[in-house]
GUMAR-875902 format. One record per residue (C-alpha): x, y, z. Coordinates in pm, 1 decimal. Layout:
BEGIN
X:Y:Z
...
This chain:
BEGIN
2974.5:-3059.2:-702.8
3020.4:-2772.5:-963.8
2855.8:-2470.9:-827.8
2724.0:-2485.0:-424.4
2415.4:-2273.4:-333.0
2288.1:-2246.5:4.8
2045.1:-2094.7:277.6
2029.6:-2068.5:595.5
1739.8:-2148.0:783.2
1677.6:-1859.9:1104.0
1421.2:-2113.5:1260.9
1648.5:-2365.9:1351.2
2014.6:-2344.0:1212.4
1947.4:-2625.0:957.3
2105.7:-2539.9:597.2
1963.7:-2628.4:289.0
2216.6:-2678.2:-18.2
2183.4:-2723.0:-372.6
2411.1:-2815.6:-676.1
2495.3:-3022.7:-988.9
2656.4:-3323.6:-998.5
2703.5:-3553.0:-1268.1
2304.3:-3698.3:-1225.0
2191.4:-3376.9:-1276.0
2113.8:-3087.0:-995.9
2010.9:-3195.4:-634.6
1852.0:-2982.0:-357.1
1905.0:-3127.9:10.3
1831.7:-3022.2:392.7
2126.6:-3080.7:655.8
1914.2:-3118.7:1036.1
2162.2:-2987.9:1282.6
1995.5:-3148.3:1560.7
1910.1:-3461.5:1410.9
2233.7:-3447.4:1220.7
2039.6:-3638.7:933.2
2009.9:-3553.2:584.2
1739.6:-3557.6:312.0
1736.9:-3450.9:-44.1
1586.5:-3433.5:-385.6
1715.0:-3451.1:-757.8
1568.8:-3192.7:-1012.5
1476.4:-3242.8:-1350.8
1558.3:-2892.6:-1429.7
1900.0:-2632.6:-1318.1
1861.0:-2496.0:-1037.0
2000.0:-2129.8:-1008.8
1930.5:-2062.2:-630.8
1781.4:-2155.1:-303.1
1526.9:-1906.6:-35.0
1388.6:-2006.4:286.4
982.7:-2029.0:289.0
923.0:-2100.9:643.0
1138.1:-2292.6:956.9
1059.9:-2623.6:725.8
1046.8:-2489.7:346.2
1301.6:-2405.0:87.6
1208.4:-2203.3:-251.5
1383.1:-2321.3:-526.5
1406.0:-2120.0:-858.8
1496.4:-2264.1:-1178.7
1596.8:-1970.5:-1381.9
1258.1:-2004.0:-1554.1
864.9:-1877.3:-1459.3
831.7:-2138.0:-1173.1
951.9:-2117.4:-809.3
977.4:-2505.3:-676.7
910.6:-2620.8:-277.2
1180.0:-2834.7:-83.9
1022.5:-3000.4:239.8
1042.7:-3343.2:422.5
1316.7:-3448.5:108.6
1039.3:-3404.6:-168.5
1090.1:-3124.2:-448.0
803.3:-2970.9:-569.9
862.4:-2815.8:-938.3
611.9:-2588.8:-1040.8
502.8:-2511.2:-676.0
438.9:-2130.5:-800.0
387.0:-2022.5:-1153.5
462.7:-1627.3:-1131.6
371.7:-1536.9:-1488.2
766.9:-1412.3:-1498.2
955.6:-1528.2:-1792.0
1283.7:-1552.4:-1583.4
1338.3:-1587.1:-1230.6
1703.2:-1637.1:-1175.1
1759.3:-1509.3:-816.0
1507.6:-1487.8:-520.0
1478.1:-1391.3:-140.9
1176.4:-1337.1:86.5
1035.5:-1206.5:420.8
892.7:-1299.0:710.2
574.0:-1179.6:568.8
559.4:-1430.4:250.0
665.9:-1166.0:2.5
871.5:-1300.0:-247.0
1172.1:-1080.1:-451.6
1290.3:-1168.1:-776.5
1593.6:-1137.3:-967.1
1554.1:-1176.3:-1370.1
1866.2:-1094.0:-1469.6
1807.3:-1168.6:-1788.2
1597.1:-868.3:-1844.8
1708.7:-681.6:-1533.4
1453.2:-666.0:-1338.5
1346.1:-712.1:-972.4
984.9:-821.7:-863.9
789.6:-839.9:-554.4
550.9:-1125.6:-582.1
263.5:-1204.6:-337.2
20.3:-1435.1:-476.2
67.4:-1175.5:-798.6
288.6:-937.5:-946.7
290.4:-652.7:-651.8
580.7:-421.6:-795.0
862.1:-454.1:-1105.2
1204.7:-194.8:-1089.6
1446.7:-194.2:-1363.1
1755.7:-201.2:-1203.4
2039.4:-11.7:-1358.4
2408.9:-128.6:-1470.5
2250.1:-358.6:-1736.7
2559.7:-437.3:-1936.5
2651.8:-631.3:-1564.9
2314.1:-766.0:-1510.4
2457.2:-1114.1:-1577.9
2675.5:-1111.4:-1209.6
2344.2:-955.1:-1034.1
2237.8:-1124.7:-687.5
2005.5:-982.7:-402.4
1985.6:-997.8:-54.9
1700.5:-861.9:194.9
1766.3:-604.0:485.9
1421.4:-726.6:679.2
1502.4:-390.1:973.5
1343.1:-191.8:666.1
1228.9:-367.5:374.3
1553.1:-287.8:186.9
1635.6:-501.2:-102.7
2054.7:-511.3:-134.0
2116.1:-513.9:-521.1
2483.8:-628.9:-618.1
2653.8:-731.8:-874.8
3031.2:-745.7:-994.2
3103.4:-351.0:-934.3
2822.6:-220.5:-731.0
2612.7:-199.1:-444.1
2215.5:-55.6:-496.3
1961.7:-48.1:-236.4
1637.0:-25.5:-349.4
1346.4:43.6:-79.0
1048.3:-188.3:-109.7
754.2:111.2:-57.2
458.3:-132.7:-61.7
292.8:-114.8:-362.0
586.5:29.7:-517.5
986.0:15.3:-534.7
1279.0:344.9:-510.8
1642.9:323.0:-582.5
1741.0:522.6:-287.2
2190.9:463.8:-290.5
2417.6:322.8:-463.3
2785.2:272.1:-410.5
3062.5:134.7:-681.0
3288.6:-96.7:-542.2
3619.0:-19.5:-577.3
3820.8:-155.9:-888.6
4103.0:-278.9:-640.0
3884.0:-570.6:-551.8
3689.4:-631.8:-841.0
3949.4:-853.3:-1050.0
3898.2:-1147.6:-1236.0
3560.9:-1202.2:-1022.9
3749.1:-1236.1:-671.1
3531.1:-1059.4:-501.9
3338.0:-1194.7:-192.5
3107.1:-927.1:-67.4
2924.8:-971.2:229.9
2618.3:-781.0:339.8
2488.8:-646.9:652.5
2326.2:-422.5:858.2
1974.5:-491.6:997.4
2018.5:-296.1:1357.8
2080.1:1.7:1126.3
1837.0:118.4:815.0
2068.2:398.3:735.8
2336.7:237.0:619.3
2456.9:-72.1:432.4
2751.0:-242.6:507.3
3025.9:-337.9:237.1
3297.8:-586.8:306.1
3503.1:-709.9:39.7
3786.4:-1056.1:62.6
3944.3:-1175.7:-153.6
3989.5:-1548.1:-170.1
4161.3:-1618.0:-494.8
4452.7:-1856.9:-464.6
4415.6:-1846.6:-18.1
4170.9:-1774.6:158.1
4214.3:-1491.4:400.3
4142.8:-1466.2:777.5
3789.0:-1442.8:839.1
3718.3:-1069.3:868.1
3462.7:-913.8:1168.9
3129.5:-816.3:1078.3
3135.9:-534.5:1188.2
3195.9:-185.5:1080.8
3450.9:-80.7:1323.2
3661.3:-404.5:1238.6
4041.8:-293.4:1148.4
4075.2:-677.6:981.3
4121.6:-713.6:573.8
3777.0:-624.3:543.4
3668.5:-265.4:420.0
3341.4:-126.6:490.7
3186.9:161.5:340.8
2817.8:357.7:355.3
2638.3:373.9:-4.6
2519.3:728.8:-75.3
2397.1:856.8:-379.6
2452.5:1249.7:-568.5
2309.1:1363.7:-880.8
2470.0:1523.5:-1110.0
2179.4:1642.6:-1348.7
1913.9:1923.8:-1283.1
1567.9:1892.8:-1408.9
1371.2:2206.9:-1490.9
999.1:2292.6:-1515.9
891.0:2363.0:-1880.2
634.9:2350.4:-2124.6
635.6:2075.0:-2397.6
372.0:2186.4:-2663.4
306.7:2181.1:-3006.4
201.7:2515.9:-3191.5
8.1:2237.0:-3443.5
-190.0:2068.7:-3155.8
-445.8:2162.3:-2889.3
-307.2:1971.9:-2643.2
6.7:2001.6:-2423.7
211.4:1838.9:-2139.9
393.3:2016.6:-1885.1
705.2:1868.2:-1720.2
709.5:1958.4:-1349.7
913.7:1987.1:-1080.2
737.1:1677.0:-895.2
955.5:1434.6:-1070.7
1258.8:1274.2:-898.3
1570.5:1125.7:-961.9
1836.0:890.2:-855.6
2197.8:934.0:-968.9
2438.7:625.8:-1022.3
2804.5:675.2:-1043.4
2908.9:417.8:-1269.3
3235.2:329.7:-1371.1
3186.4:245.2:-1735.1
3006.8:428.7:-2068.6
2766.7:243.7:-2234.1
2850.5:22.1:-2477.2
2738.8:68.9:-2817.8
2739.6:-361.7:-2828.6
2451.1:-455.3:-2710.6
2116.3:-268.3:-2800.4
1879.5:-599.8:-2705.9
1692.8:-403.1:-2442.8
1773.9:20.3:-2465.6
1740.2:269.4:-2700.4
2060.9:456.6:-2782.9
2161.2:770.3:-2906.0
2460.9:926.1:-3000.5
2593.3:1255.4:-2935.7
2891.6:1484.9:-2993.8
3006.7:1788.8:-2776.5
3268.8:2051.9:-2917.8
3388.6:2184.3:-2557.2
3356.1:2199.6:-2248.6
3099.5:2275.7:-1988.4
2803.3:2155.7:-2253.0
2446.6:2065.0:-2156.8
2226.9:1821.5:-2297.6
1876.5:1802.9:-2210.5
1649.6:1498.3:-2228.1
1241.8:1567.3:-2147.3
973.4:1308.7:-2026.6
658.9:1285.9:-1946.6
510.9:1017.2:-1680.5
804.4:851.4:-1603.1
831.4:549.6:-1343.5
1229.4:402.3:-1331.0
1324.2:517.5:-1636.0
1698.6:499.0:-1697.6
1951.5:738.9:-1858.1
2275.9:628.6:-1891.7
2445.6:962.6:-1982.8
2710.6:769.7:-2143.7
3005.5:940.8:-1910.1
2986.3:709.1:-1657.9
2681.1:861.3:-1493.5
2348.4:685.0:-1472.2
2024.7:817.1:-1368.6
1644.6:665.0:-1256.6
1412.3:948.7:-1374.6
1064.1:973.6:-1224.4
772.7:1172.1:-1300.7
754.5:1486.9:-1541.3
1049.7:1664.4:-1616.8
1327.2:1810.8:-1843.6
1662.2:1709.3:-1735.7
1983.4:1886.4:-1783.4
2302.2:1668.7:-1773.5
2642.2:1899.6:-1809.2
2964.0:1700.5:-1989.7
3262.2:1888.2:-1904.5
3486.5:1805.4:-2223.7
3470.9:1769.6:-2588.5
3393.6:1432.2:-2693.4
3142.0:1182.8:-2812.0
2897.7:1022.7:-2584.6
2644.2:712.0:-2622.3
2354.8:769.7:-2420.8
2094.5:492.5:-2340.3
1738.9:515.7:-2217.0
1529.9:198.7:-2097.4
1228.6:142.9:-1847.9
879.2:355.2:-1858.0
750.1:673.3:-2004.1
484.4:814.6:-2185.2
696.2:1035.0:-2432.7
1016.1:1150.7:-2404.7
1233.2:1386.2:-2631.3
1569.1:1663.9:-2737.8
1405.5:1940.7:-2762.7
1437.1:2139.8:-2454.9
1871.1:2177.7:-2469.6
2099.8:2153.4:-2744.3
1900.8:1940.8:-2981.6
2172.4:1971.9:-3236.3
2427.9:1762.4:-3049.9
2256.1:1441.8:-3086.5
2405.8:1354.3:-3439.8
2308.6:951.6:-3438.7
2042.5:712.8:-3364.6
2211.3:443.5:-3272.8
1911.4:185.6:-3221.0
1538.8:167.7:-3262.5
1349.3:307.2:-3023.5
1291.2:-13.2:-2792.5
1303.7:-133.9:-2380.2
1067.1:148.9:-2294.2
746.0:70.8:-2214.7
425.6:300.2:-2161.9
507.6:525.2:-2482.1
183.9:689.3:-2609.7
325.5:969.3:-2822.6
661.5:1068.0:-3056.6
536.8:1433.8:-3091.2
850.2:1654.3:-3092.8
1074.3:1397.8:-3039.0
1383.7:1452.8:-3306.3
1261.9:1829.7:-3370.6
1525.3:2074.6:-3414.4
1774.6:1803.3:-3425.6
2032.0:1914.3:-3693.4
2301.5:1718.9:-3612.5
2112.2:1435.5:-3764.6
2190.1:1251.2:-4092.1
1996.6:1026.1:-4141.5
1699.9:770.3:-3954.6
1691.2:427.4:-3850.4
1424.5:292.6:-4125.4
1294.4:35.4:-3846.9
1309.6:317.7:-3570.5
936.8:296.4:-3442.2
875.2:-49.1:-3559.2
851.2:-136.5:-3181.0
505.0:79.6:-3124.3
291.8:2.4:-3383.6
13.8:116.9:-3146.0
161.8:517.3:-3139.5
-52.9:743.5:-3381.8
92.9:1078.8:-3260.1
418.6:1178.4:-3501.2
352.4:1552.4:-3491.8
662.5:1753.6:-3536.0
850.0:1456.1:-3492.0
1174.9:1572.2:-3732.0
1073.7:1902.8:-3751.2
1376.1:2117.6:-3855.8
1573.1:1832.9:-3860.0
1668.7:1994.5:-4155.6
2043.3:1789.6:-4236.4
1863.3:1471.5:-4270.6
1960.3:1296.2:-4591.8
1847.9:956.4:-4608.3
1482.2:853.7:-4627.3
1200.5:934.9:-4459.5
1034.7:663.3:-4252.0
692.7:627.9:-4429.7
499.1:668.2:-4148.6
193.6:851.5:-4364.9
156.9:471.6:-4454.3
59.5:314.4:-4120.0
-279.1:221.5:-4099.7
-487.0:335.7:-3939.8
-282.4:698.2:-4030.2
-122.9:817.0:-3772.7
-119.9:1210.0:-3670.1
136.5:1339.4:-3826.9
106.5:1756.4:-3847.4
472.1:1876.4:-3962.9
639.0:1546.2:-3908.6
892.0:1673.2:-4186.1
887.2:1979.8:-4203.7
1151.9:2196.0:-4363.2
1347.7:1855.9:-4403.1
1407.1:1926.2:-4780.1
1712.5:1731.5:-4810.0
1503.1:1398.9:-4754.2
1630.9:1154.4:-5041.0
1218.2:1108.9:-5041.1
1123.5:1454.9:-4961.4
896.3:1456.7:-5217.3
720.2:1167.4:-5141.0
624.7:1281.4:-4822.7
266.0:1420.6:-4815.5
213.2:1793.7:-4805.2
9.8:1752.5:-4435.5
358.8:1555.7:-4281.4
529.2:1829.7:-4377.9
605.0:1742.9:-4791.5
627.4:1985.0:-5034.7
325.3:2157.7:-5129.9
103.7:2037.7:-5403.0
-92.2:2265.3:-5658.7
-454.1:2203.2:-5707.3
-488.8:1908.1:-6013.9
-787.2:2118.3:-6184.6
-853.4:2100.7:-6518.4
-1055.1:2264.5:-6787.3
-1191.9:2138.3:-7132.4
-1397.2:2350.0:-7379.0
-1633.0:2179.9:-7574.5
C-alpha cells in the first residue's frame, strides 16, 4: 500500500483503513471482536478517513463530496457540501463536520450547510495542513509542517485563539510525527514531536510530565502590532468610516517572510524601511479573519475596525501580504511613503466595497499594476485613491472608463508625472480643462 490512512472508532475499538494499491484506492473496516474484515474499492483518491457514528466512516475525496463506509459498501457522493475541495475532515459527537481545503486554506464547519469558513494562516505551508478535534471544548487542532494553531469553534462562528511554531530541530526533511492531545484540559494543547526517520524510537508517554524523547510544549499567542482608533474620511465625500477599538487580533510568530512566488490567493505589497524602530500602518474596515503577513516573520488575523501599527526594528525591505475579508482597507494612517511596490493585484480578499483612500499619499510609488482592480469589477468608489501619490510614472489605470462610472473624486490628484496625466479627466483628478466656447460674427 502507498500511503495508509486510518481512524479509530471510540464505539468499539474497530479501525477503519484506507489506501492505494495497484487496483486503485480501497477503504476497509477491521472488527476487533469479530476479527473479520470488510472493504470497498473507490473509483476516486481518497485523501482521508472520519468516524460518522460506532458503524460509519466519512470518506473525503479531495473534491466537493464526503463518501459513507458501512457494512463493506462505499457510498460516493453521500454528501455534496457545495465546497470545491475537501481534502481533510474530522467531526463530533454532535454530527458537525470540519473541513480542511488546503488547497485554498480554509477550514469549514458543515452541518447539513455551510455553518462557519476561517482562513487559516501559514498559506505558503497549506499543502502539509491536517486537523484534529479537541471534543473537551470544541477546539479544532490546526497543524501543519512547522506549526501548531488552535482555532475555537464559537458556534456560528470560528477564532484563532494560539499558535505555537514547532521547533526547526524536528522539522527536517518531513520527519516529524506530532501527536496531539489534551481533552481533560481546554487550556492547553499538547505537542509531542518523534522522529522516526531511519528507526523508530521508543514509544514516548502521553503525557505532559513524561521525561521520554518526547517534548511537550503549551501554544500561546503575543501580538506584536497595536491598533489605534481613528478616523478614515474623505474631505471630497459625505460619508466616513471610523476604525474602532472593538476590533481584535491574533498574532502568529512565523518562522518565514512571505514569499514574493506565489501571489495565486493574496495581495502583496512591497515596502522599504531606512532604519530602525519604523512603523507601518495598515487600516480596515469590517474585517472578519483577515490576514497580514507583515513580511518579518510575523503574521496577524485582524478583526473588526481598526488601524494597525506594526513596528520593524531594522532597515530593510519587507513583502507584506493581505488575504481573507474586509470591506476596505488602506496606507494612509502611518508612513504611506514606505510602501514603494505593488507587487500583485489586489485579489484573495473578499467583502471589498470601496478603494477610497487606498494608495493616497503613497510617494514611494512608481508606478501601478495596470490589472490591479480587475478582481472587483463590482467596486464604484475610487475617491482619492492615488491621491498625492505624486512619484507615479507609469500609466494611470483608466478607471474613468468602467461602466457604469465609477466615483472617482481626486482619484489622481496632483499625480502630474502620470505618463497619461493628461488623459485623465479633470473630475479624477486630470488637469483642468478651459471652457471650449466659441464665437462667430456674422
Amino acid at each position: 500500500m502507498n500511503k495508509l490512512l486510518k481512524i479509530l472508532n471510540k464505539f468499539n475499538g474497530n479501525i477503519c483503513f484506507a489506501g492505494s494499491t495497484d487496483h486503485g484506492d480501497i477503504v476497509f473496516e477491521c472488527d476487533r471482536d469479530a476479527q473479520t474484515l470488510v472493504y470497498a474499492y473507490a473509483t476516486k483518491l481518497i485523501t482521508d478517513v472520519g468516524l460518522m457514528s460506532s458503524t460509519e466512516y466519512a470518506v473525503a475525496f479531495g473534491d466537493e463530496f464526503i463518501g459513507r463506509f458501512t457494512g463493506g459498501i462505499l457510498t460516493e457522493n453521500f454528501i455534496d457540501t457545495g465546497i470545491t475541495y475537501v481534502q481533510k475532515l474530522t467531526t463530533d459527537s454532535l454530527g458537525n463536520y470540519y473541513l480542511l481545503n488546503r488547497t485554498e486554506n480554509r477550514l469549514y464547519k458543515y452541518n447539513a450547510g455551510i455553518i462557519w469558513t476561517f482562513i487559516l494562516p501559514d498559506y505558503d505551508l497549506r499543502g502539509e495542513g491536517n486537523i484534529f478535534l479537541r471534543e473537551s471544548d470544541g477546539t479544532i487542532i490546526y497543524s501543519n509542517d512547522e506549526k501548531i494553531h488552535l482555532v475555537r469553534d464559537d458556534t456560528a462562528s470560528a477564532t484563532l485563539i494560539n499558535s505555537l511554531p514547532v521547533g526547526e530541530d524536528i522539522t527536517q526533511e518531513s520527519s516529524i510525527n506530532v501527536v496531539i492531545s489534551g481533552e481533560f484540559s481546554p487550556s492547553y494543547s499538547y505537542v509531542r514531536a518523534r522522529m522516526v526517520d531511519g528507526q523508530d524510537l521508543e514509544q514516548s508517554s502521553s503525557s505532559s510530565s513524561s521525561s521520554s524523547s518526547s517534548s511537550s510544549s503549551s501554544v500561546s499567542s503575543s501580538s506584536s502590532s497595536s491598533s489605534s482608533s481613528v478616523g478614515y474620511s474623505s474631505s471630497s465625500s459625505s460619508s466616513s468610516v471610523g476604525y474602532s477599538s472593538s476590533s481584535s487580533s491574533s498574532s502568529i510568530d512565523s518562522s518565514s517572510s512571505s514569499s514574493s512566488s506565489s501571489f495565486d490567493d493574496r495581495s502583496n505589497f512591497r515596502i522599504t524601511t531606512t532604519g530602525g524602530s519604523q512603523t507601518f500602518t495598515i487600516a480596515h474596515v469590517s474585517a472578519v479573519n483577515l490576514i497580514i503577513n507583515w513580511g518579518d516573520g510575523n503574521i496577524e488575523v485582524r478583526n473588526g475596525n481598526a488601524a494597525v501599527a506594526h513596528n520593524y526594528g531594522v532597515a530593510d525591505t519587507f513583502d507584506i501580504s493581505i488575504s481573507g475579508q474586509c470591506a476596505r482597507f488602506g496606507f494612509l494612517f502611518g508612513a504611506p511613503e514606505l510602501l514603494d511596490e505593488i507587487l500583485s493585484p489586489i485579489q484573495g480578499i473578499t467583502g471589498i466595497n470601496s478603494f477610497q483612500n487606498i494608495f493616497q499619499d503613497c510617494t514611494g510609488l512608481t508606478s501601478i499594476p495596470p490589472d490591479l482592480f480587475d478582481n472587483y469589477p463590482s467596486v464604484t468608489n475610487f475617491t482619492e485613491c492615488f491621491k498625492n501619490a505624486t512619484n507615479i510614472t507609469s500609466a494611470a489605470p483608466e478607471l474613468w472608463k468602467r461602466v457604469p462610472e465609477p466615483t472617482g473624486t481626486d482619484c489622481y490628484l496632483n499625480d502630474i508625472n502620470l505618463s497619461n496625466y493628461d488623459d485623465i479627466p479633470e473630475g479624477w483628478g486630470g488637469p483642468a480643462r478651459s471652457s471650449s466656447s466659441s464665437s462667430s460674427s456674422v
